[in-house]
N, C-alpha and C positions, 0 to 999 in steps of 0.2 A: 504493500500500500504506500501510495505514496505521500511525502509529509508538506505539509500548508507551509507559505512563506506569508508574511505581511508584509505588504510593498508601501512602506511609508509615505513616500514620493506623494501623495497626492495630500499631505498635509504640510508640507515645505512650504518654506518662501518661496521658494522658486515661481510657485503657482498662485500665490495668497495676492489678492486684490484689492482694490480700495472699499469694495462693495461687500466685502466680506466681513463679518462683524469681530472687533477683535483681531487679534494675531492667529498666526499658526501656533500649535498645540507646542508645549515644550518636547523636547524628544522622551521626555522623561515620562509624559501624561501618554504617551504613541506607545512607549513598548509598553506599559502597563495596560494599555488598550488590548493589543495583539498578546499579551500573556491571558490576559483573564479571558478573551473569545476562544484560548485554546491553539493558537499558533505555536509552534515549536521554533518557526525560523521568525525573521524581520531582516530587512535591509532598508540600507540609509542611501541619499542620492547628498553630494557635496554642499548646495545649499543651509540644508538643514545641521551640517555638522559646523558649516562655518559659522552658523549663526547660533550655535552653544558654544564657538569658543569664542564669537564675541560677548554672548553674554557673561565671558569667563567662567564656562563648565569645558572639561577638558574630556577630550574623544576618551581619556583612558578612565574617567570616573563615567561613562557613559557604558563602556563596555564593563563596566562593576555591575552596572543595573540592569542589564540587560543580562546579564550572567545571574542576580539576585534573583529575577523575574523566570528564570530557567529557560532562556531561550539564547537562540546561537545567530551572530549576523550573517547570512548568507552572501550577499555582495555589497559593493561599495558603485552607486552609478555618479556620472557618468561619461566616460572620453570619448572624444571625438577623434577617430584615426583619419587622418588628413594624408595628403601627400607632400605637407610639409613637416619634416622630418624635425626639425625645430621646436614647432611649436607641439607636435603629438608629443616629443620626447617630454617636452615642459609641463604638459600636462599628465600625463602619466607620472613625473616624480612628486604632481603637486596630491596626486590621490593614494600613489603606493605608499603614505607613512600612517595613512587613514584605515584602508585596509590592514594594515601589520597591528596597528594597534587594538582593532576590533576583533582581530581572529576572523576575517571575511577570506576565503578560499577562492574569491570572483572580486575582477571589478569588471563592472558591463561597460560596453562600448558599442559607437557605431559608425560606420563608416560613412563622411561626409564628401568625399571623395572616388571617382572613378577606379574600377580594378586597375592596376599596372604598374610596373616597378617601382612609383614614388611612395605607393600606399604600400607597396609589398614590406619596403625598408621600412617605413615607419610603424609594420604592423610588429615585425621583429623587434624593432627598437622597443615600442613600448611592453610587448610579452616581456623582454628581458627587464626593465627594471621593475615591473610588478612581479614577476617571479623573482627577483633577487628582495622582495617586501613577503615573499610565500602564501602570493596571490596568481593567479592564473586569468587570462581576456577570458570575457563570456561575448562573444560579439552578435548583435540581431540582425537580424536584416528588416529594413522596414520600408514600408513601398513610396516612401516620399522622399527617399535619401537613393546615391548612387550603386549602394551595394544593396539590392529590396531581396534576391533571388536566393535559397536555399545554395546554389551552383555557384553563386559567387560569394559567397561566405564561407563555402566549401575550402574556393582557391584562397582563400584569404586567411583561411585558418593552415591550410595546407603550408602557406610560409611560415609558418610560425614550430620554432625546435620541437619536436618529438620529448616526452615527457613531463618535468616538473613546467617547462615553460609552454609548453603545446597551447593553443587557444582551445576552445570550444564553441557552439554553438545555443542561438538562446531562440526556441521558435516561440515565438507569441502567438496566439490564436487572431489578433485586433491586425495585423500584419500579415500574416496568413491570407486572410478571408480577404482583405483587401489589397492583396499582391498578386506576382504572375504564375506564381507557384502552383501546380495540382495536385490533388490526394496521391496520385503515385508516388510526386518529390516529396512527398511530407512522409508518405511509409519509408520511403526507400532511408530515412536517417534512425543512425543506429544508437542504442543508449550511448553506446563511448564517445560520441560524438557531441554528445547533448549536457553544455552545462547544467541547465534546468529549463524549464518550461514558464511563460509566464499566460495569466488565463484570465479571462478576462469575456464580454459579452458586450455589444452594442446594437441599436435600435437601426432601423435605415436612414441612409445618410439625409442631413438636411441640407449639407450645403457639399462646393466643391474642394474645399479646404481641408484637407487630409491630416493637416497639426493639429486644427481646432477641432475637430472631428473628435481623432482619437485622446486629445490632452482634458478635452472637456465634456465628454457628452456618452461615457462608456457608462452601462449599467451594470446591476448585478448577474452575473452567471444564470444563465434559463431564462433572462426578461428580453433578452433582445433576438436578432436574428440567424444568429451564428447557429451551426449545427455543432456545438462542445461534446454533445454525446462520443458522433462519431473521430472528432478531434481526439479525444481522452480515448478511446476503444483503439485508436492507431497505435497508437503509445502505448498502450497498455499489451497490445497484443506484441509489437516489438521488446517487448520484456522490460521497459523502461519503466523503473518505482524509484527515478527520484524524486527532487525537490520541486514542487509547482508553487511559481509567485503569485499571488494573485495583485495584479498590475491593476486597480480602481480609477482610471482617472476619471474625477465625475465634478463639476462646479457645482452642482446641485446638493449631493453628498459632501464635498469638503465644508459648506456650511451648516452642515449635522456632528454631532459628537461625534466622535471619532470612536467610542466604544461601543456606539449602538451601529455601525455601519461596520466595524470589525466583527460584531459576532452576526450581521447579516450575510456575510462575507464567505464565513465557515459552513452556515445552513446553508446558502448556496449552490458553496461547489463541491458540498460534502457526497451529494449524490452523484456527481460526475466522478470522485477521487475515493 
């Protein structure tokens, strides 16, 4: 069976608006959320860690609480693999000391950039110093950026060292459904391949805008139109029982508690996982 992630990310600054009442949640009020709905995993996206250590809370009294709460950070998001080798190296060592400190096995990433030797080097570059943090890329492909396809994720993990520093792949279902991909290329990927899974559910599109789409209008697991069933039965039947995120981005939901939307979260996609 495989174990629930709570994907923070949609209680972040990153996302928080003028219109929204209040701050985002302390990270502190977030893992206590995803503890008491019964989550095992959490991951954090950089906004929200940078803004505990402005508050002056420090990433490593962060992972005390999250360790009190009996949960484990799953990733750290999130880079951007460019083909410039500069600025992906820069940002990769601004997140591997975040990772190292959390105990996160991933930091996610995605490629902003076309396949081909610029991205190739910058994709090595950044494995190796997130594996020198004893962090490993989880890279997605998502259909509004350069690398959307299962195949070119593939190549793109394929440059990346054989073992401690290998990449992985991260198939989201909201990217999936909305990419070039079909249920063949989605069976044909094998567990070893597969950082984790993120899962997720949306309504039909209302507009052409694929950021806003997915960043703010995603529902709960079984409300919208994705077929998840047979999503999770691909997986399931490929032998795959790992980690599944569950990825909420919802403007509607981030101005709801954050604990009643986390154990909506679990009922959810309890029946799928």
């Amino acid at each position: 069976m495989s174990a629930l992630c709570f994907e923070a990310i949609n209680w972040s600054p990153y996302f928080w608006t003028a219109d929204l009442p209040g701050g985002p949640p302390r990270a502190e009020r977030v893992v206590e959320a995803a503890a008491a709905a019964g989550f095992p995993w959490i991951s954090f996206d950089e906004k929200l860690l940078a803004a505990e250590q402005a508050a002056g809370r420090s990433i490593a009294s962060l992972r005390r609480r999250v360790e009190q709460a009996g949960l484990r950070v799953l990733a750290v998001h999130a880079l951007a693999l460019s083909d410039d080798l500069e600025s992906t190296s820069a940002a990769a060592r601004a997140l591997a000391p975040a990772a190292a400190e959390l105990g996160a096995p991933w930091v996610q990433a995605g490629a902003t950039s076309p396949i081909g030797p610029a991205l190739y080097a910058s994709t090595r570059a950044a494995a190796s110093i997130v594996g020198a943090a004893g962090a490993r890329l989880a890279i997605e492909f998502l259909p509004f950026l350069p690398v959307a396809s299962i195949a070119d994720t593939r190549a793109l993990v394929a440059e990346t060292e054989p073992g401690a520093l290998r990449a992985a792949i991260v198939p989201d279902t909201w990217h999936f459904f909305h990419g070039p991909d079909d249920w063949e290329a989605l069976a044909s990927l094998s567990p070893d391949e597969i950082a984790y899974l993120q899962f997720d559910d949306h309504p039909p599109l209302a507009s052409d805008d694929l950021l806003v789409e997915t960043t703010q209008r995603r529902v709960l697991p079984g409300r919208g139109e994705f077929d998840l069933e047979r999503f999770a039965r691909t997986f399931r039947t490929n032998g795959f029982d790992g980690v599944v995120g569950l990825e909420h981005l919802s403007a509607a939901d981030r101005a709801r508690p954050v604990e009643a939307v986390a154990r909506e979260l679990v009922e959810a996609a309890g029946r799928y996982w």
